[in-house]
Chimera marker file (.cmm) of the C-alpha trace (Angstrom):
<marker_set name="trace">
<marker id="1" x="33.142" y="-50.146" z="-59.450" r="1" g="1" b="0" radius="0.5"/>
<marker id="2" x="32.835" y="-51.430" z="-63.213" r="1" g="1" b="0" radius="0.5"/>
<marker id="3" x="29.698" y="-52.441" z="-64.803" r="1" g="1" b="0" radius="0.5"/>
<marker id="4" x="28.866" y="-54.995" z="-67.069" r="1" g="1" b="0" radius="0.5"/>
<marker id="5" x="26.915" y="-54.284" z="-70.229" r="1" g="1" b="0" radius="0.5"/>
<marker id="6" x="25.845" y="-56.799" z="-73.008" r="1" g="1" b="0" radius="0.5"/>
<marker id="7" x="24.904" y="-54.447" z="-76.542" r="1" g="1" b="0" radius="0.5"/>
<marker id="8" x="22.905" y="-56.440" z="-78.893" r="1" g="1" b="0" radius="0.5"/>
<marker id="9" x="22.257" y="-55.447" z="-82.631" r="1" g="1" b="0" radius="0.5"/>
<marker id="10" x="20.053" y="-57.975" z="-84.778" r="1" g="1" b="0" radius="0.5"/>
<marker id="11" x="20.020" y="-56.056" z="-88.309" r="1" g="1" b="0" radius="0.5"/>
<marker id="12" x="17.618" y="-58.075" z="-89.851" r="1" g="1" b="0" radius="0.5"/>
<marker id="13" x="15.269" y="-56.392" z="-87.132" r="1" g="1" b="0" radius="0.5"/>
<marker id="14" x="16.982" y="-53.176" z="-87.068" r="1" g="1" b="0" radius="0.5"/>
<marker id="15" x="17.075" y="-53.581" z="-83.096" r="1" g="1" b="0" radius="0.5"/>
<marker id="16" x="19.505" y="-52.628" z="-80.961" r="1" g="1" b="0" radius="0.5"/>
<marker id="17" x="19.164" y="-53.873" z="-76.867" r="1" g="1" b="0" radius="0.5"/>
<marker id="18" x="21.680" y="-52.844" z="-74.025" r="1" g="1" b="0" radius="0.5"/>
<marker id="19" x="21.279" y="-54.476" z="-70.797" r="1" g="1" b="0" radius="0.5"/>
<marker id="20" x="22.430" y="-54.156" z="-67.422" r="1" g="1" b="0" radius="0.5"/>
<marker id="21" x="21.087" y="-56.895" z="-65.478" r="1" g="1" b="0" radius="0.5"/>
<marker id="22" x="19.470" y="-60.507" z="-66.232" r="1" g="1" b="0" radius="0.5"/>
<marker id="23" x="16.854" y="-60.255" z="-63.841" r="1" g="1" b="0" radius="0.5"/>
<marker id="24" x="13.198" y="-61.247" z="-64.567" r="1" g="1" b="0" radius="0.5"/>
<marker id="25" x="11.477" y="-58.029" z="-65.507" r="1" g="1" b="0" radius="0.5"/>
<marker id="26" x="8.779" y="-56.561" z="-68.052" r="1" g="1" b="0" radius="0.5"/>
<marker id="27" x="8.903" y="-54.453" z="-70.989" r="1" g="1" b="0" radius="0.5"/>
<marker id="28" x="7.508" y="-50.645" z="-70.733" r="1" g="1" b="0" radius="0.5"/>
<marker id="29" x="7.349" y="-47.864" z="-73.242" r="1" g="1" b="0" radius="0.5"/>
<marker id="30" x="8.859" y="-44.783" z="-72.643" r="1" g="1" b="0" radius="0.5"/>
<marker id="31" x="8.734" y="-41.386" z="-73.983" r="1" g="1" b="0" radius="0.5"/>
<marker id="32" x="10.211" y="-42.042" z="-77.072" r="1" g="1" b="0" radius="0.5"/>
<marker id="33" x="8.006" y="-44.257" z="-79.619" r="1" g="1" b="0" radius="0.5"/>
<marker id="34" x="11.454" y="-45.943" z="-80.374" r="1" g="1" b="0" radius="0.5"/>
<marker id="35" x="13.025" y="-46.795" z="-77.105" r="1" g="1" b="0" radius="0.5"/>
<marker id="36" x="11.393" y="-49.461" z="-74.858" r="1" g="1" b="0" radius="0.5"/>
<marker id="37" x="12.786" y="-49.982" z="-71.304" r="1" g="1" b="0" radius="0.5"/>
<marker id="38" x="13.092" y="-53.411" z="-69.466" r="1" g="1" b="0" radius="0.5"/>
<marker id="39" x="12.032" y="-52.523" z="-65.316" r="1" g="1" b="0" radius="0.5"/>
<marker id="40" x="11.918" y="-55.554" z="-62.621" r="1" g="1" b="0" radius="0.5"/>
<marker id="41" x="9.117" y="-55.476" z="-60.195" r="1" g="1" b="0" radius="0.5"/>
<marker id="42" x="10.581" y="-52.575" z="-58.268" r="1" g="1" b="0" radius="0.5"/>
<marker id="43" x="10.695" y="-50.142" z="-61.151" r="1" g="1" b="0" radius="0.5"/>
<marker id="44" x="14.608" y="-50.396" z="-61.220" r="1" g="1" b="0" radius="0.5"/>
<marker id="45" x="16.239" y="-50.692" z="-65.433" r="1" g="1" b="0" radius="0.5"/>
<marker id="46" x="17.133" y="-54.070" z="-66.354" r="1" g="1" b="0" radius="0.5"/>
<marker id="47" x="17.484" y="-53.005" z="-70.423" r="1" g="1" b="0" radius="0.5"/>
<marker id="48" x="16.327" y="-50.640" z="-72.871" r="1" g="1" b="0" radius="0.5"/>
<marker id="49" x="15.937" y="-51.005" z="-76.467" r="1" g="1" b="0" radius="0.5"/>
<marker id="50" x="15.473" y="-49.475" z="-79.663" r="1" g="1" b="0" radius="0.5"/>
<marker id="51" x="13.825" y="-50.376" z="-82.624" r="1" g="1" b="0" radius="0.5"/>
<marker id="52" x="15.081" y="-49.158" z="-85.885" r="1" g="1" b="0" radius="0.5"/>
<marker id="53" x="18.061" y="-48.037" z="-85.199" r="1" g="1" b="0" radius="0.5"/>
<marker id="54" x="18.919" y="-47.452" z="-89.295" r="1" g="1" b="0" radius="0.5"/>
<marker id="55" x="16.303" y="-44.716" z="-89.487" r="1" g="1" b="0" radius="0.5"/>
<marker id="56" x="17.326" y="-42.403" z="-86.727" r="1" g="1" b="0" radius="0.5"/>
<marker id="57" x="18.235" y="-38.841" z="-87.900" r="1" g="1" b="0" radius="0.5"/>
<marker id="58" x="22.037" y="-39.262" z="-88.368" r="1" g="1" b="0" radius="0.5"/>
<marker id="59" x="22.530" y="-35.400" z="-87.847" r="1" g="1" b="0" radius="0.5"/>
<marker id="60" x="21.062" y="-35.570" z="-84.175" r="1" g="1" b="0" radius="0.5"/>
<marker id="61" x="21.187" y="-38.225" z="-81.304" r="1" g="1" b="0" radius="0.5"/>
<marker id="62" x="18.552" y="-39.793" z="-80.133" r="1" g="1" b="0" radius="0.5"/>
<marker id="63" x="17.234" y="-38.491" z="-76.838" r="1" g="1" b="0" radius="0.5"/>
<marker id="64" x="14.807" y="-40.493" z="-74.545" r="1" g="1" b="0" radius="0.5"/>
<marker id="65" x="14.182" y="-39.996" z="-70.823" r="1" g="1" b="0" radius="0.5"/>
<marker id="66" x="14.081" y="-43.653" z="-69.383" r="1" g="1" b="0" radius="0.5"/>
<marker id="67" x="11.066" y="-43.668" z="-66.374" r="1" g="1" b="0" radius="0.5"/>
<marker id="68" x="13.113" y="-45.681" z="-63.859" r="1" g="1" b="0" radius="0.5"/>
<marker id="69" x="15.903" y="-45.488" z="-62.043" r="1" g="1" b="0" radius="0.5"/>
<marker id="70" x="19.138" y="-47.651" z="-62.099" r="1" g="1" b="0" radius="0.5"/>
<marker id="71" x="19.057" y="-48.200" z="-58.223" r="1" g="1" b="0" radius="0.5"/>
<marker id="72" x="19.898" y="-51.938" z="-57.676" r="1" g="1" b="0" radius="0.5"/>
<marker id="73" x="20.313" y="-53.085" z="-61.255" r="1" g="1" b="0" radius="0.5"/>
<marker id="74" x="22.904" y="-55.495" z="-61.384" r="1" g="1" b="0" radius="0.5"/>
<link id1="1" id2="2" r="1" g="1" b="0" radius="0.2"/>
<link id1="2" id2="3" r="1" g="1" b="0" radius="0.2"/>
<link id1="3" id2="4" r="1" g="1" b="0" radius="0.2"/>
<link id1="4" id2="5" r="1" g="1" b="0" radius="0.2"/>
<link id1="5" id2="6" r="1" g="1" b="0" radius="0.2"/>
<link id1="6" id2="7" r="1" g="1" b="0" radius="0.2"/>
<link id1="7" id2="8" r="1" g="1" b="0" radius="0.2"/>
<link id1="8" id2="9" r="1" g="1" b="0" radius="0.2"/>
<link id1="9" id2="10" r="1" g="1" b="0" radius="0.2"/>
<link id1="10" id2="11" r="1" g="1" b="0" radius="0.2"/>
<link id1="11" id2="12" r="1" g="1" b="0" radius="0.2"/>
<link id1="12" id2="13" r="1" g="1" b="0" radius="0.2"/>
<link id1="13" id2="14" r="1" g="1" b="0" radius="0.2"/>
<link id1="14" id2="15" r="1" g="1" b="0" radius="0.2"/>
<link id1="15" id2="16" r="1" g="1" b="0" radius="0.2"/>
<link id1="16" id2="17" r="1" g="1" b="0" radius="0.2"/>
<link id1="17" id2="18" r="1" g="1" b="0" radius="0.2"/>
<link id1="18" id2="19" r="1" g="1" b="0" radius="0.2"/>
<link id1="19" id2="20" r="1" g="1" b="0" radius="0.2"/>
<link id1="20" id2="21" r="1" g="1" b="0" radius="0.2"/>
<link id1="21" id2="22" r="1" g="1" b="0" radius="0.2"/>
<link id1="22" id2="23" r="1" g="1" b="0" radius="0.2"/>
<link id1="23" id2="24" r="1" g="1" b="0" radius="0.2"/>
<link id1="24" id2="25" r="1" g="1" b="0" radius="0.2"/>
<link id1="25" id2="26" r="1" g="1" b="0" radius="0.2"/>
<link id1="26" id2="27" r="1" g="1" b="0" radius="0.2"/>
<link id1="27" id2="28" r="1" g="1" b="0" radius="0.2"/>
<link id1="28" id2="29" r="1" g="1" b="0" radius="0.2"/>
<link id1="29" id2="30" r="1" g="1" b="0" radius="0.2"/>
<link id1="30" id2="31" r="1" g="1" b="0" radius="0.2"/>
<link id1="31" id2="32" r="1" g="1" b="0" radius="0.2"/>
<link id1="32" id2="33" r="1" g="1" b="0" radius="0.2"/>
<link id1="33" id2="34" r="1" g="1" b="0" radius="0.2"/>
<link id1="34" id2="35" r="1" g="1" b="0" radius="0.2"/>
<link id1="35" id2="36" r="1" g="1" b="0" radius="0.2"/>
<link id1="36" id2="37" r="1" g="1" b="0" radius="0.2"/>
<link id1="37" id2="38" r="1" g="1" b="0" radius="0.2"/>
<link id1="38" id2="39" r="1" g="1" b="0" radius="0.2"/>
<link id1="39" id2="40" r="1" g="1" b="0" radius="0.2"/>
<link id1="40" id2="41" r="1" g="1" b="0" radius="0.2"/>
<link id1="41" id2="42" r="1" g="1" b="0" radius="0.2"/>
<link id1="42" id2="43" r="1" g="1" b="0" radius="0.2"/>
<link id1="43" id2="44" r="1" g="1" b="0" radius="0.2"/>
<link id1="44" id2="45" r="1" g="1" b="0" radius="0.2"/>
<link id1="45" id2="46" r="1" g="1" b="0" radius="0.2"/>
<link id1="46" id2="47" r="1" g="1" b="0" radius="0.2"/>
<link id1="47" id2="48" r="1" g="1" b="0" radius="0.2"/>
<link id1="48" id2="49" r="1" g="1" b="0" radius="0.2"/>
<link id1="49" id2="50" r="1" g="1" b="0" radius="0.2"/>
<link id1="50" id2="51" r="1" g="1" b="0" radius="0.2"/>
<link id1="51" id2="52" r="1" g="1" b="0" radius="0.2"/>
<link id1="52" id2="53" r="1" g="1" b="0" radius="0.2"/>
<link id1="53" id2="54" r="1" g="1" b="0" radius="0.2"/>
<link id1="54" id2="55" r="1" g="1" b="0" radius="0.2"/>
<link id1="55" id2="56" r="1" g="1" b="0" radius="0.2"/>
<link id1="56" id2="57" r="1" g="1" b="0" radius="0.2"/>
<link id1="57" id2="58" r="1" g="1" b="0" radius="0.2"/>
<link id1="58" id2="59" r="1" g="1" b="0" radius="0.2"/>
<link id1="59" id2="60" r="1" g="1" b="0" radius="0.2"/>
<link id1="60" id2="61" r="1" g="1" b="0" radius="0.2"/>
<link id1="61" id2="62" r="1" g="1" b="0" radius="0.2"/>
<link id1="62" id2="63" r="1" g="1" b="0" radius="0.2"/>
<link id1="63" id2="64" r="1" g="1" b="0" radius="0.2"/>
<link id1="64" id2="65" r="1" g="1" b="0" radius="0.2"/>
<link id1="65" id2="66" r="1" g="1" b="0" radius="0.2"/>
<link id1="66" id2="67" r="1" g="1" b="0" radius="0.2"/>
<link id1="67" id2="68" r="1" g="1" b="0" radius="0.2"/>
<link id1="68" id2="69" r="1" g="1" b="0" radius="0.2"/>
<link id1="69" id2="70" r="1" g="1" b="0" radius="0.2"/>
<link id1="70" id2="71" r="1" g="1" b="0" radius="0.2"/>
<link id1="71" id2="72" r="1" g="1" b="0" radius="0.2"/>
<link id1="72" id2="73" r="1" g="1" b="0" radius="0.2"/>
<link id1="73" id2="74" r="1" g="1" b="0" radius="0.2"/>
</marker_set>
């Protein structure tokens, strides 16, 4: 089964959003000072994000354990 996922880049803000679901939900940090995740009540990932997205290290990805699962996102 395909997913559907909306990428967003705003380069005035150097932010770069990828979500997989609509749903209400709150922002969270996560391990990675950059990357902030987007849970609904249930802990499941709506989004993530990341913020300055022209300063990561071009030689190396960026790595960043989201907390929640993807169980239900839709």
């Amino acid at each position: 089964m395909a997913e559907r996922v909306k990428v967003w880049f705003d380069p005035e803000a150097d932010y770069l959003e990828v979500t997989f679901s609509e749903a209400p939900g709150y922002m969270q940090e996560s391990e990675n000072d950059a990357v902030m995740e987007r849970v609904d009540s249930d802990g499941n990932l709506l989004s993530f994000s990341i913020l300055g997205v022209s300063q990561l290290n071009k030689s190396k990805p960026l790595v960043a354990e989201l907390l929640s699962g993807r169980e239900g996102a839709a």
